[in-house]
Residue frames as qw, qx, qy, qz and C-alpha x, y, z in Angstrom:
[[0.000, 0.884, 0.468, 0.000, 0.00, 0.00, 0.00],
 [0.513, -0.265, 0.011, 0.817, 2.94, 2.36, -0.46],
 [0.013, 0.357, 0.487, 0.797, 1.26, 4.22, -3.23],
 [0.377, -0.858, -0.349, -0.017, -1.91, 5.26, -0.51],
 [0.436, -0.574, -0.151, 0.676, 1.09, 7.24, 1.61],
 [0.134, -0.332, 0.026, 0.933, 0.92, 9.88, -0.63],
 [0.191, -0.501, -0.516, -0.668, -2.64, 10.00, -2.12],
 [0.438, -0.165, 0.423, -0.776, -5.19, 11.62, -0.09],
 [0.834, 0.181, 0.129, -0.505, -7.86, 8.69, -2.01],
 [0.192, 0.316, -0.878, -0.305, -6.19, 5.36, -3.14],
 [0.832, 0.122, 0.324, -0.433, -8.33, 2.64, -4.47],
 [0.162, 0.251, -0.931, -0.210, -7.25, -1.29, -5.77],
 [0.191, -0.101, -0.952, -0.215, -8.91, -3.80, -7.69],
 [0.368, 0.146, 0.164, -0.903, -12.57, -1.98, -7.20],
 [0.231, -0.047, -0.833, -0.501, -15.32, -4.25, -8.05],
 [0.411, 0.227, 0.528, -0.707, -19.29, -4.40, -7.62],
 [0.252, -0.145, -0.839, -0.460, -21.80, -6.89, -8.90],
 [0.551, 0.076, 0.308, -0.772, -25.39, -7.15, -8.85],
 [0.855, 0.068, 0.514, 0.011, -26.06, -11.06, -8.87],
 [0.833, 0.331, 0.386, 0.218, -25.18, -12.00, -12.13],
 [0.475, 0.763, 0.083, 0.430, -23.93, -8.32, -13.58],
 [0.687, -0.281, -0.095, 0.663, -20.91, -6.85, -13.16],
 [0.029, -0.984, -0.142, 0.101, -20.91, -2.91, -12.48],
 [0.023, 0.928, -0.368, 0.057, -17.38, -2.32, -12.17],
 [0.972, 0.105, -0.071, 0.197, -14.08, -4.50, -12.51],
 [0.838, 0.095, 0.026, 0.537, -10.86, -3.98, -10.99],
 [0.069, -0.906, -0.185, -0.375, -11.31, -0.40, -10.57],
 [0.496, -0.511, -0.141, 0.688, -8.23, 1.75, -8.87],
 [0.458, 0.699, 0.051, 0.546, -7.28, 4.97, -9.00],
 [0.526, -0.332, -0.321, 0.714, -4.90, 7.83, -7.16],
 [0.059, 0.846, 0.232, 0.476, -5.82, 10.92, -5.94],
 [0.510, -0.021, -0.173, 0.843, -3.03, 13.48, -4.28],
 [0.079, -0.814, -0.363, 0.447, -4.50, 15.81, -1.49],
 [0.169, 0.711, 0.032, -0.682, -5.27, 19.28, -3.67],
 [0.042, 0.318, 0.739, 0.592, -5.91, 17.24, -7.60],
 [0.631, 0.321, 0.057, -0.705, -9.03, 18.20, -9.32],
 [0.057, -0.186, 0.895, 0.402, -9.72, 15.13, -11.01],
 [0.756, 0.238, -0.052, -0.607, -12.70, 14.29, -13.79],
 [0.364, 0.059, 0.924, 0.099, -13.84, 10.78, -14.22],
 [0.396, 0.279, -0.431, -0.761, -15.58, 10.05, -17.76],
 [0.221, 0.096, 0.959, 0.152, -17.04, 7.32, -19.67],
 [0.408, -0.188, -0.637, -0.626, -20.21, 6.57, -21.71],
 [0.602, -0.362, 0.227, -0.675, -23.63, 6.00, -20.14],
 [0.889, -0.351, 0.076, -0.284, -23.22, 3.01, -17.83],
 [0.335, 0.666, -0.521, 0.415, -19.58, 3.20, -17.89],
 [0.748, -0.481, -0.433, 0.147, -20.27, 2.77, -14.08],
 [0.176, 0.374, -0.311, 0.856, -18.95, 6.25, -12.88],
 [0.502, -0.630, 0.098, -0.585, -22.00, 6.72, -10.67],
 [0.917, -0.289, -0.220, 0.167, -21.20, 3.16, -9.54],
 [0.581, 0.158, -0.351, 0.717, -17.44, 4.14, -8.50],
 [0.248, -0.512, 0.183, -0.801, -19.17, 7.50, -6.41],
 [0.686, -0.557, 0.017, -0.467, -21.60, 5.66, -4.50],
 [0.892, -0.179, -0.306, 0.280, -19.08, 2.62, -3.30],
 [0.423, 0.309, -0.210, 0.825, -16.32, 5.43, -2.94],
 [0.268, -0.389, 0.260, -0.842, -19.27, 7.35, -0.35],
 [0.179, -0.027, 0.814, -0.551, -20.68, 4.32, 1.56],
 [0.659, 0.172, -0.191, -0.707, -23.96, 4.30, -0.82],
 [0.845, 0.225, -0.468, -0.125, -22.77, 0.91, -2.17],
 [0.706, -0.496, 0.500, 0.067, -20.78, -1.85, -0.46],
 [0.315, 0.615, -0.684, -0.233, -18.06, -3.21, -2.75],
 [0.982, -0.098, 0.004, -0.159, -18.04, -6.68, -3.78],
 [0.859, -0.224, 0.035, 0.459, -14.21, -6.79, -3.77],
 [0.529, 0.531, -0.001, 0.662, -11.15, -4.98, -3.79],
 [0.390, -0.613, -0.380, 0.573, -10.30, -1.86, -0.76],
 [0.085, 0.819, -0.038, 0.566, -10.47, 2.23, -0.87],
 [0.463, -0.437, -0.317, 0.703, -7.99, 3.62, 1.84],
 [0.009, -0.882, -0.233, -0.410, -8.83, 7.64, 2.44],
 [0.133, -0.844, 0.441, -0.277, -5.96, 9.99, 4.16],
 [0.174, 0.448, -0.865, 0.141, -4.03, 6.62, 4.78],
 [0.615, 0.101, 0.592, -0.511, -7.53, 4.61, 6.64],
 [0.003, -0.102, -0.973, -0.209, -9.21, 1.71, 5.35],
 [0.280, 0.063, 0.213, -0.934, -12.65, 3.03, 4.84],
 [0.116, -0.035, -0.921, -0.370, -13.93, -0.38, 2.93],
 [0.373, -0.462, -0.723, -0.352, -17.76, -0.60, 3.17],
 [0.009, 0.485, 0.538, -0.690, -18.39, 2.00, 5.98],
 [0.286, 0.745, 0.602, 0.004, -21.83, 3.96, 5.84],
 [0.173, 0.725, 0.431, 0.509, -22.18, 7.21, 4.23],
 [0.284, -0.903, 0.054, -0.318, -22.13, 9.47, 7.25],
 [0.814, -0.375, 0.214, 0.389, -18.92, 7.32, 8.86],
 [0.594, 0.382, 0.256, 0.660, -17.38, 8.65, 5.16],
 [0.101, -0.868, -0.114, -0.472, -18.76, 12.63, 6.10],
 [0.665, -0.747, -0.005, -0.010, -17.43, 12.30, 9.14],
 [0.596, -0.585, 0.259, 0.486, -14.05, 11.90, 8.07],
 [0.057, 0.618, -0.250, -0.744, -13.92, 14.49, 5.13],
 [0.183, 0.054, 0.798, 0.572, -15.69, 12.83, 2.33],
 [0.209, 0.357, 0.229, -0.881, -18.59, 14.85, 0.73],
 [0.304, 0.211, 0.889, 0.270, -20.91, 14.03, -2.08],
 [0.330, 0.303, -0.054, -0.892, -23.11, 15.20, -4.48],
 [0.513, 0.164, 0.836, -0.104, -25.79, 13.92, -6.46],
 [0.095, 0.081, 0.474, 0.872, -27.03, 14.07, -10.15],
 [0.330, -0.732, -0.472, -0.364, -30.75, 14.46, -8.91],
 [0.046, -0.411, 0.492, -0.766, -30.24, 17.30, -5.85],
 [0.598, -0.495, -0.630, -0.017, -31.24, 16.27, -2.99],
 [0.085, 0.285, -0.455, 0.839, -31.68, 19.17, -1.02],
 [0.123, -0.460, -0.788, 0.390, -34.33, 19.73, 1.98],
 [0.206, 0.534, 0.662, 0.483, -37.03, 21.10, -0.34],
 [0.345, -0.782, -0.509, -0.098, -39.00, 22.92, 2.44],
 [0.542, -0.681, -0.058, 0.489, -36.13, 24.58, 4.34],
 [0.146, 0.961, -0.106, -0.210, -34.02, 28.24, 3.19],
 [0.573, 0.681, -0.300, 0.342, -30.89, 28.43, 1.18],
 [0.094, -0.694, 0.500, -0.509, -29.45, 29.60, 4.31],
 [0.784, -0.348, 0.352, -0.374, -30.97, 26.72, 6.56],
 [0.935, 0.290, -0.076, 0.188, -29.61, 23.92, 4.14],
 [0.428, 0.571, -0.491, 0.499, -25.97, 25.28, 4.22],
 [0.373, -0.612, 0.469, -0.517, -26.39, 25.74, 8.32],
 [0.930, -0.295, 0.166, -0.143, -27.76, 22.30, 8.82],
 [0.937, 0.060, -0.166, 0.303, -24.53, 20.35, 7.38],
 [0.253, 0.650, -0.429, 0.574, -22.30, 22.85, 9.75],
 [0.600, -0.526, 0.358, -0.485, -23.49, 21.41, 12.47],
 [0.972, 0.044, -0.114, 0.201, -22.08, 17.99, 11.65],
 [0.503, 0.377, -0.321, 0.708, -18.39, 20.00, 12.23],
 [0.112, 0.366, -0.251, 0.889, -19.67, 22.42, 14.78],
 [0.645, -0.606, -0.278, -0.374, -22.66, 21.34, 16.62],
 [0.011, -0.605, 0.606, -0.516, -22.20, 20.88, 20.38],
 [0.171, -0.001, -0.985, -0.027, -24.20, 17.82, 20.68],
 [0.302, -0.647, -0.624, -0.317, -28.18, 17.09, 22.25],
 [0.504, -0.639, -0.498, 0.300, -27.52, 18.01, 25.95],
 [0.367, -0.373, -0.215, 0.825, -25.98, 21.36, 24.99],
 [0.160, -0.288, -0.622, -0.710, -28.14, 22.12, 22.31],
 [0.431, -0.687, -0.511, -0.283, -31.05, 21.52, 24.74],
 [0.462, -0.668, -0.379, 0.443, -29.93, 23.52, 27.76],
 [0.443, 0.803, 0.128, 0.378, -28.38, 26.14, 25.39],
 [0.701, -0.494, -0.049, 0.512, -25.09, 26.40, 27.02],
 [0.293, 0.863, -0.055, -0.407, -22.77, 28.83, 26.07],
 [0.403, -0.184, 0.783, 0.437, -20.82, 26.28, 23.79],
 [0.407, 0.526, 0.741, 0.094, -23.87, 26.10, 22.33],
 [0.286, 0.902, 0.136, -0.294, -24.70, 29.86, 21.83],
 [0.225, -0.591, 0.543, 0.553, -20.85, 30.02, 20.67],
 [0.508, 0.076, 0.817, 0.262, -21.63, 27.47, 18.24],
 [0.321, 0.787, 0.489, -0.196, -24.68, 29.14, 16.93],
 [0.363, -0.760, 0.157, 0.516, -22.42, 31.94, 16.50],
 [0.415, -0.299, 0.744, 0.430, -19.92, 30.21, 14.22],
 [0.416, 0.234, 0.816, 0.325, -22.28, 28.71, 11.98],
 [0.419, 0.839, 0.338, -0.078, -24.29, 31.72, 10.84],
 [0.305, -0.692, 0.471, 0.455, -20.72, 33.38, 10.69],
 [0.311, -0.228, 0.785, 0.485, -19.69, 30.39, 8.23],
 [0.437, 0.641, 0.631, 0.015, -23.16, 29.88, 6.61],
 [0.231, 0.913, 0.014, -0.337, -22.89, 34.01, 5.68],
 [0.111, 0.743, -0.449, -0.485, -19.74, 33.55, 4.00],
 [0.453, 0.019, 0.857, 0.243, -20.42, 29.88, 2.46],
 [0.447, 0.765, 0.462, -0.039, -23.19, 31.82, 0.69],
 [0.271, 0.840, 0.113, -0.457, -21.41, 34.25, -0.53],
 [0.086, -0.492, 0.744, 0.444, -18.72, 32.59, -2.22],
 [0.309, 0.205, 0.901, 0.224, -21.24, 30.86, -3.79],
 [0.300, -0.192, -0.269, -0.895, -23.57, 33.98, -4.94],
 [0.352, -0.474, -0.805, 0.064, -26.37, 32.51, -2.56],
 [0.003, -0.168, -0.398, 0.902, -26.73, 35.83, -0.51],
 [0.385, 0.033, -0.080, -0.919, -29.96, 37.66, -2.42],
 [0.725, -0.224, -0.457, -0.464, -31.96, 34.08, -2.44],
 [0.116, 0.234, -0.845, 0.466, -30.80, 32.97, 1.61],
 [0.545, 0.183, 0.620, -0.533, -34.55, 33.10, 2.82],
 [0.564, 0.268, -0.404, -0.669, -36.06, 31.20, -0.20],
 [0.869, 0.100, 0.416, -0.248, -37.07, 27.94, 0.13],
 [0.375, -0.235, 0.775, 0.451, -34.72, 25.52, -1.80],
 [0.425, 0.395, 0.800, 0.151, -37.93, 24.32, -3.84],
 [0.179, 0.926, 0.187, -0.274, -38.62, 27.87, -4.91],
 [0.183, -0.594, 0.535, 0.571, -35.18, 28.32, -6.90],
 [0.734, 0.523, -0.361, -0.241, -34.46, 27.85, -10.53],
 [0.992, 0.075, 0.011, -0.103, -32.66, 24.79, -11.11],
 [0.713, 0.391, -0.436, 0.385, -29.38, 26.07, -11.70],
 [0.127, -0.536, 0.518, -0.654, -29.15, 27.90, -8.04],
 [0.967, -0.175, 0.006, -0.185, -30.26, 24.56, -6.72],
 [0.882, 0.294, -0.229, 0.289, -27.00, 22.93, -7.86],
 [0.450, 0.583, -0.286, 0.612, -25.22, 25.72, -6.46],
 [0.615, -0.519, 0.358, -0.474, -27.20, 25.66, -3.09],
 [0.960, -0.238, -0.125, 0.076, -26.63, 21.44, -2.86],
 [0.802, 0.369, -0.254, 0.394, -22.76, 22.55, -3.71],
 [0.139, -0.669, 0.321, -0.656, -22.40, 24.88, -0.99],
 [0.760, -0.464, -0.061, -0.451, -23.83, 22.47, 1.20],
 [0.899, 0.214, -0.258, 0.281, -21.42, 19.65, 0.45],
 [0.659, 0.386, -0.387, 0.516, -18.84, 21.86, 1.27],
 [0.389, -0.653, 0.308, -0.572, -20.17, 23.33, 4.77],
 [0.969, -0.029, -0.241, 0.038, -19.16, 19.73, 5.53],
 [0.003, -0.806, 0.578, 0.131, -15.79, 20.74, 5.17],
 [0.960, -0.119, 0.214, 0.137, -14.72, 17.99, 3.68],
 [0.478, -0.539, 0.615, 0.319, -11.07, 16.97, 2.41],
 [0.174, 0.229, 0.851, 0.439, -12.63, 14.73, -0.75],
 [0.561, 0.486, 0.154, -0.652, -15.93, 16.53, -2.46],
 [0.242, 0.155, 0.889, 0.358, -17.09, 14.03, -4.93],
 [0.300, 0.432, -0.131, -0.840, -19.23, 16.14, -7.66],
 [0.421, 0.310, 0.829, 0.199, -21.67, 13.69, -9.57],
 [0.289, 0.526, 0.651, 0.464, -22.67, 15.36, -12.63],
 [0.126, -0.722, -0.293, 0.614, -22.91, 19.13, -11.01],
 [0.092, 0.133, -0.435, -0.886, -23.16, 20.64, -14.89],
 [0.021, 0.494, 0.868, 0.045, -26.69, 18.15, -15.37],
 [0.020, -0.786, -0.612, 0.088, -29.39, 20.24, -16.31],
 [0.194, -0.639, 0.128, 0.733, -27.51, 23.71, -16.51],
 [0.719, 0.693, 0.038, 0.027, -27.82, 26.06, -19.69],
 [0.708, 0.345, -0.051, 0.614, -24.52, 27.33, -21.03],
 [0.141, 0.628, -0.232, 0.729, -24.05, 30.35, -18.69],
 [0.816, -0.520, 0.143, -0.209, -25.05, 28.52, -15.43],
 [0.931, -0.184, 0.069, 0.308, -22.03, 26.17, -16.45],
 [0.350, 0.766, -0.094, 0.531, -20.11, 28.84, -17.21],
 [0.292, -0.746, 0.327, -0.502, -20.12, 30.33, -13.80],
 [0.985, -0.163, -0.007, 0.060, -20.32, 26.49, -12.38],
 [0.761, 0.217, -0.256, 0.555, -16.54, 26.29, -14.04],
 [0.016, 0.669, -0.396, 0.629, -15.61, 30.10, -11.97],
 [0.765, -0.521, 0.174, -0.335, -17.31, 28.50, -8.79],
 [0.962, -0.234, -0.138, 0.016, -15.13, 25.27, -8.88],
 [0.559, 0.580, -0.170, 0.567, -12.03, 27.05, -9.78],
 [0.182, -0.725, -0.062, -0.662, -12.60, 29.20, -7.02],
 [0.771, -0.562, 0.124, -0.274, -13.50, 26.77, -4.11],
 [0.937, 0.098, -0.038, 0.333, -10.64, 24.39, -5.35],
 [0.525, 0.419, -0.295, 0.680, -7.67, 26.96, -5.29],
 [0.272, -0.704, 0.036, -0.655, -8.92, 28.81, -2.00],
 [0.755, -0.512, 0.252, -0.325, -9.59, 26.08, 0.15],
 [0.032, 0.568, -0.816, -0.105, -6.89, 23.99, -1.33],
 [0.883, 0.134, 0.204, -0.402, -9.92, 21.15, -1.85],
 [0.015, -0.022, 0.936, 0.351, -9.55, 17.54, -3.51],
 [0.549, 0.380, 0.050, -0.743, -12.03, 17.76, -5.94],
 [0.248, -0.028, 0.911, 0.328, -13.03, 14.50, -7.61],
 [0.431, 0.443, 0.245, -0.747, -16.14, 14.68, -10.59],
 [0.405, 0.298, 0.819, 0.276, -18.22, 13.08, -13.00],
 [0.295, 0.567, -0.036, -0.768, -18.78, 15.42, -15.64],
 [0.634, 0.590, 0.440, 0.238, -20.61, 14.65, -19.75],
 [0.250, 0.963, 0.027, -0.093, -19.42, 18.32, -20.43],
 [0.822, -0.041, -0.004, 0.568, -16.17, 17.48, -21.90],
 [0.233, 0.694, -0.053, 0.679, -15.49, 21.65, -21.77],
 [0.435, -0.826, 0.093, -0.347, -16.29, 21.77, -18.50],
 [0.940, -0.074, 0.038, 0.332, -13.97, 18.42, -17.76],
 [0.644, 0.517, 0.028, 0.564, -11.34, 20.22, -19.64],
 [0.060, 0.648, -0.158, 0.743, -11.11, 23.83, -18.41],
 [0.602, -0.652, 0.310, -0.340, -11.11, 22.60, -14.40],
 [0.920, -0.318, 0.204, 0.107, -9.70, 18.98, -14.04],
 [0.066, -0.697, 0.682, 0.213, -5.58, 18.62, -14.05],
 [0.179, -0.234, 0.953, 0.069, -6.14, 15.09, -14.46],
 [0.777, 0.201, 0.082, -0.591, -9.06, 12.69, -16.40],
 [0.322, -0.107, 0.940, -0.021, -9.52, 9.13, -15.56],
 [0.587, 0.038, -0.385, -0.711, -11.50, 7.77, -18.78],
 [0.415, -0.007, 0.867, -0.274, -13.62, 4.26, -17.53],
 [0.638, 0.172, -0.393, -0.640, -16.06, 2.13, -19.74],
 [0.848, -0.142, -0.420, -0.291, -18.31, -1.09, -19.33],
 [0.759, -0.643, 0.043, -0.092, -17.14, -1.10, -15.54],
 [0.905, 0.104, -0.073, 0.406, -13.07, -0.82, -16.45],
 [0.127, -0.880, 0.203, 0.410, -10.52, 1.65, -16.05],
 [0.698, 0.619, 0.130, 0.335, -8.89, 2.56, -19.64],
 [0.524, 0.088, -0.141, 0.835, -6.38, 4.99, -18.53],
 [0.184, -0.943, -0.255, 0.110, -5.93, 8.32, -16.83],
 [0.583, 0.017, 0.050, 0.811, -3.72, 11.47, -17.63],
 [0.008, -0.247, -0.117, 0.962, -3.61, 15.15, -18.37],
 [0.585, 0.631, 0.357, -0.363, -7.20, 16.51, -20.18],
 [0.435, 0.571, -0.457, -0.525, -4.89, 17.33, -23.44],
 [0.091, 0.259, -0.929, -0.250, -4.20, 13.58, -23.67],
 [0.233, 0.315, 0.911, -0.128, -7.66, 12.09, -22.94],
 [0.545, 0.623, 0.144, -0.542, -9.04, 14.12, -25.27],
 [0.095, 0.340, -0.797, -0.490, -6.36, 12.24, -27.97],
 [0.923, 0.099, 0.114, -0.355, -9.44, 9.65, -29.83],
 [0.807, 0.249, -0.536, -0.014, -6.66, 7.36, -31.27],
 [0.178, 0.323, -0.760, 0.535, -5.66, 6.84, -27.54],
 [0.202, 0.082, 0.708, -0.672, -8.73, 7.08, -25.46],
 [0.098, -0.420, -0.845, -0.315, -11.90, 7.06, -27.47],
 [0.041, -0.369, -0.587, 0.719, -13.18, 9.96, -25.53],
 [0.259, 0.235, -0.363, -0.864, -14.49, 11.96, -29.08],
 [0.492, -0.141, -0.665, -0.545, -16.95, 8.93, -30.10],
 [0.358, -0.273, -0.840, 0.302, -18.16, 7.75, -26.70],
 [0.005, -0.406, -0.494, 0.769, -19.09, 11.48, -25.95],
 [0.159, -0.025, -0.489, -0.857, -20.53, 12.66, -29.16],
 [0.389, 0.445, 0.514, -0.621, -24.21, 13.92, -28.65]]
């Protein structure tokens, strides 16, 4: 496992089956605390499949993911949040009913709450806490442009400030790893515009590892240092974006072609 001591994410010999069908085969890859890295492929490649085992969604049917040097093999989802792994989804899954502002607060309190018994006596850890998180909530919104819609209801937004309210969320996590499933989906061409300033943005500031499934090979291109190309549940290779964009090398030109 020498090769984990200096990734922040190292996965070997990745693999998930559903009885008879095989999702994903053999499946590794390295990721080195502060990469951006884009994972491709055609539809059912099995990129979402590599997110959800890689966040605790899935159990793996063989093979191991170590994270900051830990075995993290088939823990749940919130065991994975808890130590610095975030997640998006390509349907959002925000808390429809609750504000822009409330969504970003609630996943600071997974870092900053003070737990039930100070929460309910409202100590002054607690009030401190309170404190903190509108503090961080005010300025998670603004680096995301989130300020003029904070009291809106989530379910009241257009579709692309959705994306940009689930991403904010993700990252009031603080996490170390932000895994980005499809976070262009649904966007026109000047939502993913800004999308590409936003990732740029959060990724060189906070010094993030940014891993993503993206179709928009421009958007792939103009953010990720690295692109790992996968198909029918393999890994084909991974290098800079000029070379996986080479078709007599990767096939990336006829697999994406709309």
């Amino acid at each position: 496992m020498s090769s984990a001591n200096s990734a922040l994410l190292h996965v070997e010999g990745l693999e998930k089956r559903f009885g008879g069908i095989t999702a994903l085969t053999d499946y590794s890859v390295n990721i080195r605390r502060g990469e951006l890295v884009g994972l491709i492929g055609p539809n059912g490649a099995g990129k979402t499949t590599v997110f959800n085992l890689l966040s605790g969604v899935l159990k793996p049917s063989g093979g191991r993911i170590y994270f900051n040097n830990r075995d993290i093999t088939g823990l749940r989802p919130d065991q994975n949040t808890a130590l610095g792994i975030a997640r998006t989804f390509q349907n959002i899954r925000l808390f429809k009913e609750l504000s822009v502002r409330d969504n970003i607060k609630v996943a600071f309190h997974m870092r900053l709450g003070r737990g039930f018994w100070k929460t309910l006596f409202h100590t002054s850890e607690y009030r401190q806490a309170e404190i903190e998180m509108r503090q961080r909530s005010h300025e998670m919104m603004e680096l995301f442009g989130l300020m003029s819609v904070k009291d809106i209801p989530a379910k009241n937004l257009p579709y692309g400030i959705q994306r940009r309210v689930e991403i904010a969320r993700a990252m009031a996590t603080l996490p170390k790893l932000l895994l980005l499933d499809e976070p262009s989906a649904g966007l026109n061409p000047s939502e993913t515009e800004e999308l590409v300033k936003i990732l740029q943005n959060i990724h060189s500031k906070n010094d993030l590892t940014i891993f993503l499934v993206e179709h928009d090979m421009k958007l792939i291109v103009a953010v990720c240092q690295k692109i790992q190309v996968i198909n029918r549940g393999r890994m084909l290779t991974m290098g800079a974006p000029d070379d996986a964009q080479m078709g007599g090398r990767l096939y990336v030109h006829d697999a994406f072609r709309r």
